[in-house]
DSSP file (Angstrom, degrees, kcal/mol; ACC not computed):
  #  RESIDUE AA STRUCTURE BP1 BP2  ACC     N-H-->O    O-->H-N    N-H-->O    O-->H-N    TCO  KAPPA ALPHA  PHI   PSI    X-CA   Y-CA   Z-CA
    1    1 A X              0   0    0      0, 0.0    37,-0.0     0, 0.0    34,-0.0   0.000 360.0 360.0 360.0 106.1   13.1    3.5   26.0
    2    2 A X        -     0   0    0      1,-0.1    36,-0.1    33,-0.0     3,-0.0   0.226 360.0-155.8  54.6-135.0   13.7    0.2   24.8
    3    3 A X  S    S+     0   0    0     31,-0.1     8,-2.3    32,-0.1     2,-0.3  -0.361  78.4  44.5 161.6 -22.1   11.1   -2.1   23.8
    4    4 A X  B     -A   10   0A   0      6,-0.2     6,-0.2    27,-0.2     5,-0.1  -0.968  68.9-128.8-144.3 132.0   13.5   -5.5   24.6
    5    5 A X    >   -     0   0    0      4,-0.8     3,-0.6    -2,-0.3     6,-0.1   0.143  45.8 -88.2 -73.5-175.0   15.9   -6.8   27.3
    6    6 A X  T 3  S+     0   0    0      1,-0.2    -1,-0.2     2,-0.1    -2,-0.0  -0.002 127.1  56.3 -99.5  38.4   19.3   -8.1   26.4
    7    7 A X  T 3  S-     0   0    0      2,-0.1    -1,-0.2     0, 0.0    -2,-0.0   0.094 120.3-108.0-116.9   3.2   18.7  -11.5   25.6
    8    8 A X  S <  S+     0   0    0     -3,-0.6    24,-0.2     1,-0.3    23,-0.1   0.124  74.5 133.4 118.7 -32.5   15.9  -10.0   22.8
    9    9 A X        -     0   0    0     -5,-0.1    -4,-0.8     1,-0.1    -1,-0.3  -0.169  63.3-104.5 -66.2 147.7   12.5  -11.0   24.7
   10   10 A X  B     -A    4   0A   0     14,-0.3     2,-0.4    -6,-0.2    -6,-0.2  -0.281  31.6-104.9 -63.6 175.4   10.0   -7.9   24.7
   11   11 A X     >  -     0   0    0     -8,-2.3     4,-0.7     1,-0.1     3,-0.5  -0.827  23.1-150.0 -87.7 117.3    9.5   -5.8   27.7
   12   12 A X  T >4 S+     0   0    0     -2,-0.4     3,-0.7     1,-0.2    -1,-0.1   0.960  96.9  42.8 -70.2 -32.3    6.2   -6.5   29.4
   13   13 A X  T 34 S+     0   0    0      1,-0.3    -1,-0.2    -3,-0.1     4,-0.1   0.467 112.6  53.1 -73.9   1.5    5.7   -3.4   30.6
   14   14 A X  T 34 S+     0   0    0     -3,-0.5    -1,-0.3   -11,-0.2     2,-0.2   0.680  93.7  73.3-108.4  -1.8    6.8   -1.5   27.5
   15   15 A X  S << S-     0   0    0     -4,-0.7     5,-0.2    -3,-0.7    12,-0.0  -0.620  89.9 -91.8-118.8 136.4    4.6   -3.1   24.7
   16   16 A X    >>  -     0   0    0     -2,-0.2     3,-1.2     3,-0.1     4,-0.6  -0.023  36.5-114.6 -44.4 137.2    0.9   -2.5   24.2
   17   17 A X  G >4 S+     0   0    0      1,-0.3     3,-0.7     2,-0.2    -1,-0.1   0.655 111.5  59.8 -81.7  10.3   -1.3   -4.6   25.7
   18   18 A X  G >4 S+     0   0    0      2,-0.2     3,-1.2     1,-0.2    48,-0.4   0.856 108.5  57.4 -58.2 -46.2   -3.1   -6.4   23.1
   19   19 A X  G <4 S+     0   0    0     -3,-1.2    -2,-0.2     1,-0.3    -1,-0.2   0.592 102.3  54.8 -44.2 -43.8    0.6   -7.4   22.6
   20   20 A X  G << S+     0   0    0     -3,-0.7    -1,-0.3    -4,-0.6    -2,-0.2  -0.010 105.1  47.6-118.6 -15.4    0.7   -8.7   26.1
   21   21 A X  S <  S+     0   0    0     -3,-1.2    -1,-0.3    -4,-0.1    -2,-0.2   0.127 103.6  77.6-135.6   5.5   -2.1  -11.1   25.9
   22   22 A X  S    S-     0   0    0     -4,-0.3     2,-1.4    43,-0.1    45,-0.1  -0.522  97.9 -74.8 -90.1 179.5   -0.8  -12.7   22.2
   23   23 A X    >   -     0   0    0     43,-0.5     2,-2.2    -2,-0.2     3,-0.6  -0.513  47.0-101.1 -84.6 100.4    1.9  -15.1   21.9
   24   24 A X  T 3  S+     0   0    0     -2,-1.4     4,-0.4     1,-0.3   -14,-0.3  -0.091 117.4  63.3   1.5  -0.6    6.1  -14.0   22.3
   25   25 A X  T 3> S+     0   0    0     -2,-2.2     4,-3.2     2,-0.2     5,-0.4   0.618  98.7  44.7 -47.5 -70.1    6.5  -14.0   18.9
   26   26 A X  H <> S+     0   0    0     -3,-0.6     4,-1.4     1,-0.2    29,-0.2   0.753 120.8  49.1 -51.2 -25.3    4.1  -11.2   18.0
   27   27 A X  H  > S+     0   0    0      3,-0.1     4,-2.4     2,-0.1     5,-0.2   0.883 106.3  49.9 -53.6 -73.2    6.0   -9.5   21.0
   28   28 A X  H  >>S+     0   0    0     -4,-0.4     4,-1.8     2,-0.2     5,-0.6   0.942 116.2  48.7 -46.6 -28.9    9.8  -10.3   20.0
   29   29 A X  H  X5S+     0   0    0     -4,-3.2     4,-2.7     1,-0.3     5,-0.4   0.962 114.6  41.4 -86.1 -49.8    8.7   -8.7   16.3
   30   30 A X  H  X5S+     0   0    0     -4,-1.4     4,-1.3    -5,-0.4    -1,-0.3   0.869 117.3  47.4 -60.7 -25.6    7.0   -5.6   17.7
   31   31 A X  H  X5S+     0   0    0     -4,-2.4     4,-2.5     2,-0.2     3,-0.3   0.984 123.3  37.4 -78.7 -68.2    9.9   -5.0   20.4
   32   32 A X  H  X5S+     0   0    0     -4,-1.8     4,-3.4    -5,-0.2     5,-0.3   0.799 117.1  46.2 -46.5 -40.8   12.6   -5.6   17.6
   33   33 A X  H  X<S+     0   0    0     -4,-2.7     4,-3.4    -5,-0.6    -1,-0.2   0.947 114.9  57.4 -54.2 -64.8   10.7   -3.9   14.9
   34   34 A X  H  X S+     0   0    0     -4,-1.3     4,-1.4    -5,-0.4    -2,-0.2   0.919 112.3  33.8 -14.8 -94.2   10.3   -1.2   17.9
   35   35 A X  H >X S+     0   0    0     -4,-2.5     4,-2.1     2,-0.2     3,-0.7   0.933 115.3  50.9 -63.6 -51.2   14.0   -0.6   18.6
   36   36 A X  H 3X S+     0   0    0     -4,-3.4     4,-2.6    -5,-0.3     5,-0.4   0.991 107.0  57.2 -59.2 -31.6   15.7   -0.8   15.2
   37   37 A X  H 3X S+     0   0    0     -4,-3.4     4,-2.5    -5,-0.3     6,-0.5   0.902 109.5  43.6 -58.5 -24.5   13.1    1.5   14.1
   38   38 A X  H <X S+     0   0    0     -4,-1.4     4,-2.0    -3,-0.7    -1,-0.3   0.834 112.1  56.4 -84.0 -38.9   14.4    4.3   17.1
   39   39 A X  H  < S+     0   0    0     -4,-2.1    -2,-0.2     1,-0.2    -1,-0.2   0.955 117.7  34.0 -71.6 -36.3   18.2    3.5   16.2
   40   40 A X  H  < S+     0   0    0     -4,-2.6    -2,-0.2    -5,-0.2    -1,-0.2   0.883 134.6  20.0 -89.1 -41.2   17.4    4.5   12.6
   41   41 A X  H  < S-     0   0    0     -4,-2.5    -3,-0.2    -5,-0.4    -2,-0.2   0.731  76.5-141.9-110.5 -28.5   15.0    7.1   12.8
   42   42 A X  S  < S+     0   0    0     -4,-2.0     2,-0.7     1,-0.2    -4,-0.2   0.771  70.0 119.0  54.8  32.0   15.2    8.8   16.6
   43   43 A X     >  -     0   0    0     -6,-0.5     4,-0.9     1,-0.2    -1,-0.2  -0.919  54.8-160.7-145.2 127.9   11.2    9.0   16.1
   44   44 A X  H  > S+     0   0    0     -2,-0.7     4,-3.6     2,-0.2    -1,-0.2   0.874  86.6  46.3 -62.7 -45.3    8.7    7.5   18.0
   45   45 A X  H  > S+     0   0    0      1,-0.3     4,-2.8     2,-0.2     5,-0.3   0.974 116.7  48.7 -78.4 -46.8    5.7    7.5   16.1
   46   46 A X  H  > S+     0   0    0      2,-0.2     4,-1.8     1,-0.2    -1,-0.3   0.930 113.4  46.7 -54.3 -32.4    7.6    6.2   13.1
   47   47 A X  H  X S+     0   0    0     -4,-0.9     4,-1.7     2,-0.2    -2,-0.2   0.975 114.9  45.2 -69.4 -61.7    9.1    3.7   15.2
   48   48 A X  H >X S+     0   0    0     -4,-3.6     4,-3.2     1,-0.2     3,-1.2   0.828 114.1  49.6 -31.9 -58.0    5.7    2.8   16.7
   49   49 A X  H 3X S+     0   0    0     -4,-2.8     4,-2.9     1,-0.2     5,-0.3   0.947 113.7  47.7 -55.2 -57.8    4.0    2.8   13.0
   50   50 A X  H 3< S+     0   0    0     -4,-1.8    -1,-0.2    -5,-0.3     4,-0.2   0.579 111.0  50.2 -51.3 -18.8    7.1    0.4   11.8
   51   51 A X  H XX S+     0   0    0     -4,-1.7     4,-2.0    -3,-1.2     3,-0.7   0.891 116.7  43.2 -62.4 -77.9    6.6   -2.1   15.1
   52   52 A X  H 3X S+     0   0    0     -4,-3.2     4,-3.6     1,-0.2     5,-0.3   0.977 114.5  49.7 -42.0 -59.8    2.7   -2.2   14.1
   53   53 A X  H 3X S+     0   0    0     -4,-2.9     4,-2.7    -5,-0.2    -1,-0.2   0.864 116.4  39.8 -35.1 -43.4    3.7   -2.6   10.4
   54   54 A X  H X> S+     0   0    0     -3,-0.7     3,-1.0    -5,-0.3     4,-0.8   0.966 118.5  44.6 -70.8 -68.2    6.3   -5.7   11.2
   55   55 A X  H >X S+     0   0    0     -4,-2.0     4,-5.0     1,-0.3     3,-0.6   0.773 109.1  63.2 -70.4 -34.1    4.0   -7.3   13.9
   56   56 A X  H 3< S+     0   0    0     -4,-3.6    -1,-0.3    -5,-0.4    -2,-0.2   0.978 105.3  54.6 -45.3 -66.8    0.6   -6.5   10.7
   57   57 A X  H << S+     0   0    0     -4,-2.7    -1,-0.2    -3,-1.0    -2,-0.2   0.619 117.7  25.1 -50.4 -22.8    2.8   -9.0    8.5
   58   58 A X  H << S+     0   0    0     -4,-0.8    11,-4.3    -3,-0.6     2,-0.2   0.691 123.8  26.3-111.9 -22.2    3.0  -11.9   10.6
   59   59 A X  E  <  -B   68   0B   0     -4,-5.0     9,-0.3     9,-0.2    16,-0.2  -0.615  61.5-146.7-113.6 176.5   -0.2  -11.8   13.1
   60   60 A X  E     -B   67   0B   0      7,-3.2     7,-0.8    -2,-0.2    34,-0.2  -0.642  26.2-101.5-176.7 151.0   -3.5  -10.5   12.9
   61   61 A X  E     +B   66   0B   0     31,-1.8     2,-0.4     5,-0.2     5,-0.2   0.241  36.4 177.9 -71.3 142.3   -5.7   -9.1   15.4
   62   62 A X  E >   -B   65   0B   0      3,-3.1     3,-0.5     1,-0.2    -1,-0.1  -0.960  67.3 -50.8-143.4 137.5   -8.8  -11.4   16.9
   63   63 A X  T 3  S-     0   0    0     -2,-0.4     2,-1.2     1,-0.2    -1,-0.2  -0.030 128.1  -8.3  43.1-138.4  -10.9  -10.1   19.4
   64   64 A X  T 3  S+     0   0    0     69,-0.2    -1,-0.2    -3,-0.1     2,-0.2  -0.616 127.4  32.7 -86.0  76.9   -8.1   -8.8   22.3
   65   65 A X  E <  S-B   62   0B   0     -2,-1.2    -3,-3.1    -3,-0.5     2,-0.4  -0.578  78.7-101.3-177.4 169.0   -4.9  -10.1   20.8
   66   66 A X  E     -B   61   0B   0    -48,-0.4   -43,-0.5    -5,-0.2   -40,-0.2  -0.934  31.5-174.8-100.2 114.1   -2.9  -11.0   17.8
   67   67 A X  E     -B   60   0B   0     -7,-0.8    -7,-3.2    -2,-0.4     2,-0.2  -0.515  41.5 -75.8-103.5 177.2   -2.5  -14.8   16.5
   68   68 A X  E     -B   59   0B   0     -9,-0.3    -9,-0.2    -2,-0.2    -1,-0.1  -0.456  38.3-125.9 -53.6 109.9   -0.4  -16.0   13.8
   69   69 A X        -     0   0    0    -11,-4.3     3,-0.2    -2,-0.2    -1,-0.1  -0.092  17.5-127.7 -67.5 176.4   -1.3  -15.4   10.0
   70   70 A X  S    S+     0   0    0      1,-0.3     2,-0.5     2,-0.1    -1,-0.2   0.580  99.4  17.5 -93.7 -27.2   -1.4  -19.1    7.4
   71   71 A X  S    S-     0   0    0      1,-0.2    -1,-0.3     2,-0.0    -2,-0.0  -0.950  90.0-104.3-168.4 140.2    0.9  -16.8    5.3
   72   72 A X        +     0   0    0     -2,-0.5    -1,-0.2    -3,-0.2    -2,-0.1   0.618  56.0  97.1 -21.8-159.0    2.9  -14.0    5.4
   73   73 A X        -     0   0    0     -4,-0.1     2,-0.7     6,-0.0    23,-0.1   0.386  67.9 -51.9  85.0 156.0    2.0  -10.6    4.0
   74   74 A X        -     0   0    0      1,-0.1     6,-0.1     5,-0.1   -17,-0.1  -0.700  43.0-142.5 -74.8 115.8    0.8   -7.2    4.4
   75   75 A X        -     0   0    0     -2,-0.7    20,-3.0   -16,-0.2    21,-1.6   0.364  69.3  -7.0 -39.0 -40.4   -2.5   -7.0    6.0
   76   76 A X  S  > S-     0   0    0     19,-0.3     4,-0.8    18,-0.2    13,-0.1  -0.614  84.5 -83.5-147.0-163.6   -4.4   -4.3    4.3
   77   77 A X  H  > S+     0   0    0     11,-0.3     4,-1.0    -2,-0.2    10,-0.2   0.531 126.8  57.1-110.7 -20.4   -3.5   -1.5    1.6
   78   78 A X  H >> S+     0   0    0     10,-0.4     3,-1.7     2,-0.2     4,-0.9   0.917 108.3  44.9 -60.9 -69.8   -2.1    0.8    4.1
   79   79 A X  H 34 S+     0   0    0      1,-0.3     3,-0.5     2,-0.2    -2,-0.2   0.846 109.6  60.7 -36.3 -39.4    0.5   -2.1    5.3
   80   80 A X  H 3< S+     0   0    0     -4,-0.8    -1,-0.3     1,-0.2    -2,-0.2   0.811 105.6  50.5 -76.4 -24.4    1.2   -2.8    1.2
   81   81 A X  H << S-     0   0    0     -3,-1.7     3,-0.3    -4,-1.0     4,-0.3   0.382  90.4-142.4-111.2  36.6    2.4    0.8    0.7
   82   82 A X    ><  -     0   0    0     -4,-0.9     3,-1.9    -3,-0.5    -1,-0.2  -0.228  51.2 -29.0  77.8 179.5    4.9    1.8    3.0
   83   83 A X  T 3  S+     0   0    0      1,-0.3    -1,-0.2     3,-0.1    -2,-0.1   0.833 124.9  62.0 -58.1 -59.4    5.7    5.0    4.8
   84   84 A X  T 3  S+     0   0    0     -3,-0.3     2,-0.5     2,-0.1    -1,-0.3   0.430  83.1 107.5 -61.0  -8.0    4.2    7.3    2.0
   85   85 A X    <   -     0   0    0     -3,-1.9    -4,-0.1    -4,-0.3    -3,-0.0  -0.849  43.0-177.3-117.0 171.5    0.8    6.1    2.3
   86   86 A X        +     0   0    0     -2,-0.5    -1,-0.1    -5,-0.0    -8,-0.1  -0.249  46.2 121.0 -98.7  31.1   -2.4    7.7    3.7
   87   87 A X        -     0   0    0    -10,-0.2     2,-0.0     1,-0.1    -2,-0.0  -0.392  68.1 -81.7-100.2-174.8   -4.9    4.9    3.2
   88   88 A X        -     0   0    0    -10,-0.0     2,-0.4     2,-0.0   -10,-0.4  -0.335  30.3-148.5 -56.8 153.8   -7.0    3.1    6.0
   89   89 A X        -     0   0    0    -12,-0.1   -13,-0.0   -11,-0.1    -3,-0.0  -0.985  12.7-133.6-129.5 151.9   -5.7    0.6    7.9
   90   90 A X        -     0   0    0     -2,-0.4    -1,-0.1     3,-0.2     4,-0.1   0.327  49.6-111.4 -68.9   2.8   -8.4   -2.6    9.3
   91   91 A X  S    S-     0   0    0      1,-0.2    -1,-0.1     2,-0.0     3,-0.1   0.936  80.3 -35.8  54.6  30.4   -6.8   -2.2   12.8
   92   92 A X  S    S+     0   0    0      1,-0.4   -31,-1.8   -32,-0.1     2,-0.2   0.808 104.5 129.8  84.4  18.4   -5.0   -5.9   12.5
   93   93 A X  S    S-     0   0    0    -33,-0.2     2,-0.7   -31,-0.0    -1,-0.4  -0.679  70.3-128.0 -95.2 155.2   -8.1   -7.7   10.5
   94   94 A X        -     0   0    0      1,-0.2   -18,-0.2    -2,-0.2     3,-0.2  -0.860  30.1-172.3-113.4 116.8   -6.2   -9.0    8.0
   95   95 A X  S    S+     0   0    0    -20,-3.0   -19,-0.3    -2,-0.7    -1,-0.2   0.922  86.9  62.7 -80.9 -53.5   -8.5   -7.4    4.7
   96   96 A X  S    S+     0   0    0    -21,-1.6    -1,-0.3    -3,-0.2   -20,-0.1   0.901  85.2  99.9 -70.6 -40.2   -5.9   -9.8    2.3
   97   97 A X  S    S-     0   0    0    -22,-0.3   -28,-0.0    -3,-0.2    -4,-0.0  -0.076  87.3 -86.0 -46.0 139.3   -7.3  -13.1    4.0
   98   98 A X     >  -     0   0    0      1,-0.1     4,-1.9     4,-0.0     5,-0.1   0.181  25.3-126.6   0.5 133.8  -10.2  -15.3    2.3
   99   99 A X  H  > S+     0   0    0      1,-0.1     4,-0.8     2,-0.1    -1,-0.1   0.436 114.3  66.6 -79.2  10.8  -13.4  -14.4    2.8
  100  100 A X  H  > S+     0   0    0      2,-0.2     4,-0.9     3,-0.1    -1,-0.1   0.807 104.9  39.2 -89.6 -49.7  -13.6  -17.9    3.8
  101  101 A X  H  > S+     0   0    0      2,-0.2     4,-4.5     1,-0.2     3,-0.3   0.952 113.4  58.5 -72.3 -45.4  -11.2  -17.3    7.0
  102  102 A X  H  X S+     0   0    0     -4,-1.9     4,-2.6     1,-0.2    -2,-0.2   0.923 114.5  37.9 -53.6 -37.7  -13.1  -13.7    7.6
  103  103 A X  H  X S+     0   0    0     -4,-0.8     4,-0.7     2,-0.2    -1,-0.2   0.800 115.6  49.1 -62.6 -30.4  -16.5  -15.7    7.8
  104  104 A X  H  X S+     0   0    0     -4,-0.9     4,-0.9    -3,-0.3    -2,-0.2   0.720 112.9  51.1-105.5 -38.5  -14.9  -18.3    9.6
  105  105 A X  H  X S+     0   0    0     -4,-4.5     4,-2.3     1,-0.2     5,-0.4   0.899 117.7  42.2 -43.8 -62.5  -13.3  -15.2   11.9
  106  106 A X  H  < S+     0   0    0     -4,-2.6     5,-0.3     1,-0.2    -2,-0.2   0.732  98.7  59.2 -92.0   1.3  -16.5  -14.0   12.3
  107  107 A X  H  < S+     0   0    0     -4,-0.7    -1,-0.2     2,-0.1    -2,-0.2   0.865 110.1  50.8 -77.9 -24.6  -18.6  -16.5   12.9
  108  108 A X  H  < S+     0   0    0     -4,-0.9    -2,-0.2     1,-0.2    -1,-0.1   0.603 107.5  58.4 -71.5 -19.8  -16.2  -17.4   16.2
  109  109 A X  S  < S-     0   0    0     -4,-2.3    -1,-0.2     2,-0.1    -2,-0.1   0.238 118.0-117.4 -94.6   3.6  -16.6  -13.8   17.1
  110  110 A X        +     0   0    0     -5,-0.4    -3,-0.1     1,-0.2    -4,-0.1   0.416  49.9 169.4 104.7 -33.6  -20.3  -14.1   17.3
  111  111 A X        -     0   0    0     -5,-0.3    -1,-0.2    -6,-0.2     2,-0.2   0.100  27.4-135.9 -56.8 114.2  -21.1  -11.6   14.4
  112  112 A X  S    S+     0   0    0      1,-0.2    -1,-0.1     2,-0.1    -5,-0.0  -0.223  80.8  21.7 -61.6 134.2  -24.7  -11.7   13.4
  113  113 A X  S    S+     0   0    0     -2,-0.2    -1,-0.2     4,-0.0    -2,-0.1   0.950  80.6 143.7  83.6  64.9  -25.8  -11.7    9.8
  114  114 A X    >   +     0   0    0     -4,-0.1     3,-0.7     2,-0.1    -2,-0.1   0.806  56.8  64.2 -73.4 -53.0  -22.4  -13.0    8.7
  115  115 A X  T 3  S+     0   0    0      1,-0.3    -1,-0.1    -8,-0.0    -3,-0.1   0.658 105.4  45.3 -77.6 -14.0  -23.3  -15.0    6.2
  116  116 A X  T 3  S+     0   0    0      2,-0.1     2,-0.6     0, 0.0    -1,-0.3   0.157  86.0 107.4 -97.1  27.6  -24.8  -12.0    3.9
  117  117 A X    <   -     0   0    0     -3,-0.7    -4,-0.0     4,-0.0     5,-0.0  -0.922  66.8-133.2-122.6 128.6  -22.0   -9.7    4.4
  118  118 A X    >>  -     0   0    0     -2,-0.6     4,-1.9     1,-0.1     3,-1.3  -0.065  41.4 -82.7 -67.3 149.0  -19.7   -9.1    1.4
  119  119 A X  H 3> S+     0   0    0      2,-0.2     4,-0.6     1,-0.2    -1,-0.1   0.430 125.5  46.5  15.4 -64.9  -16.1   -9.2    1.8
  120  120 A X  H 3> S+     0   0    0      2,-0.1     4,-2.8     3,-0.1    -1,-0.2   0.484 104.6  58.5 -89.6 -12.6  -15.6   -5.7    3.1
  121  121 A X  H <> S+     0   0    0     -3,-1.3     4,-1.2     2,-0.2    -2,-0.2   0.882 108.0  50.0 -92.7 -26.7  -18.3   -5.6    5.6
  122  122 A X  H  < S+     0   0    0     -4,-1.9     5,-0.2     2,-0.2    -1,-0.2   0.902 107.3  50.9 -49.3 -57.4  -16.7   -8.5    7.2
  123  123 A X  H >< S+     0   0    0     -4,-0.6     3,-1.2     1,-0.2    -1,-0.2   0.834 116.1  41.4   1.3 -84.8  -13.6   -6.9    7.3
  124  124 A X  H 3< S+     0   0    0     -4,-2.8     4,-0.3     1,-0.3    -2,-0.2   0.514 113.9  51.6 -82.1  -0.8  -15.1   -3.7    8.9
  125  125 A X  T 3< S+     0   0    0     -4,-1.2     4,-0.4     1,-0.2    -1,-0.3   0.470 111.0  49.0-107.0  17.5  -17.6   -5.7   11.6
  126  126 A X  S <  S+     0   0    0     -3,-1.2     4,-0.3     3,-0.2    -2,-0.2   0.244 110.0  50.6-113.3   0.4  -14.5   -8.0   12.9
  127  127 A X  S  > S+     0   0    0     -5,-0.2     4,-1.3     2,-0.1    -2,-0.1   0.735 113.8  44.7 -96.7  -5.8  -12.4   -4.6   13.3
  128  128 A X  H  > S+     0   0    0     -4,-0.3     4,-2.9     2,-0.2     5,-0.2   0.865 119.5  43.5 -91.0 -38.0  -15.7   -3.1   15.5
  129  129 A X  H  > S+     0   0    0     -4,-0.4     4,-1.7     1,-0.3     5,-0.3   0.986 111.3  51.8 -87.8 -59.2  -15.8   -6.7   17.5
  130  130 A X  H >4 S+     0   0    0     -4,-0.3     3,-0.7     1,-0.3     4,-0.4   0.775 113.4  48.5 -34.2 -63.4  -12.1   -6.6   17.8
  131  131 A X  H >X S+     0   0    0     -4,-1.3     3,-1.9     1,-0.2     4,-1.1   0.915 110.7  50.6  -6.1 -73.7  -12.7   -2.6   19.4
  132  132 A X  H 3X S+     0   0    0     -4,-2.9     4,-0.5     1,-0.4    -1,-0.2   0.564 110.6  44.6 -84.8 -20.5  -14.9   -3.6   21.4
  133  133 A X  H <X S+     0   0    0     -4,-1.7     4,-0.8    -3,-0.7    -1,-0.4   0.400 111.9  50.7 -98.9  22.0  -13.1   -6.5   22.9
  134  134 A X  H <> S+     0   0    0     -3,-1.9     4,-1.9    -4,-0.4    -2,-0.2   0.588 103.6  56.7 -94.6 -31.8  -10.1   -4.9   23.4
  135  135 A X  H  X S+     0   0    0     -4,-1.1     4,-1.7     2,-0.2    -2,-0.2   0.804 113.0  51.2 -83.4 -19.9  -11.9   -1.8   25.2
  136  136 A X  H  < S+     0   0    0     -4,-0.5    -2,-0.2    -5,-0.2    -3,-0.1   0.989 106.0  45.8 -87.7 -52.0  -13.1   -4.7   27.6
  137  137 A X  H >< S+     0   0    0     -4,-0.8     3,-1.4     2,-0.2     4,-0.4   0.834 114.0  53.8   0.0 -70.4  -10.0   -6.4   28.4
  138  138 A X  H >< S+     0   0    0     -4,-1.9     3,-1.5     1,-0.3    -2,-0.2   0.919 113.6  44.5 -39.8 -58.0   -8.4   -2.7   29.1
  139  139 A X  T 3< S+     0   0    0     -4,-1.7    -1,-0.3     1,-0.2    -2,-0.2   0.362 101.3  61.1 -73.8   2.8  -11.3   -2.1   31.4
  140  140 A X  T <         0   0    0     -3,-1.4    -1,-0.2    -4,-0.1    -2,-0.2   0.288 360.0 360.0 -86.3 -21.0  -11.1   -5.3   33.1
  141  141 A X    <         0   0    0     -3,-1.5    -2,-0.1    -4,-0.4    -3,-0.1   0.350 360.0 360.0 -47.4 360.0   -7.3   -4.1   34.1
């Protein structure tokens, strides 16, 4: 099915909702991303992963939705290798960002004991606050 009418805008009803509560941009890239990837491939979960992948490069997830990165790029070390790798992915934290912005992330998300937390623990406690407001927004439906 689809993912985008025929003037290009996504489908609300066909795009995830974290998708659905960010701005039409992050929409238009996953819906496009979305549909070439089914013309090329006839598979869904590749199409899905190649949607996530585009939408990984330009946004990245806070709390229940996805805003707009200061610069381009692949998100994590899954997103930097392609189709052939197996690695973890941060679930839309963007792991390449500053620790400056991830502190700056998490201090807006609430997360206690911020200021001692390395790099990667930042990382992994703004992809648990991210969870956890995403499972509340869903349940709020």
């Amino acid at each position: 099915m689809p993912k985008t009418t025929k003037s290009g805008d996504a489908k609300q009803d066909e795009i995830p909702s974290t998708l659905q509560r960010s701005d039409e941009k992050a929409q238009r890239t996953y819906a496009k991303a979305h549909d070439s990837a089914m013309e090329s491939y006839d598979d869904e979960q590749r199409a899905n992963q190649t949607a996530w992948a585009a939408v990984k490069h330009t946004h990245e997830k806070v709390g229940d939705h996805w805003e707009p990165k200061d610069e381009k790029g692949p998100s994590d070390a899954q997103a930097e290798g392609g189709r052939g790798t197996n690695r973890e992915t941060n679930g839309g934290v963007d792991a390449n960002a500053a620790k400056e912005h991830l502190y700056d992330l998490a201090k807006q998300a609430g997360i206690e004991g911020r200021s001692n937390m390395t790099k990667e623990e930042l990382v992994d406690a703004l992809r648990k606050s991210n969870d956890r407001e995403t499972r509340k927004a869903r349940e709020g439906k």
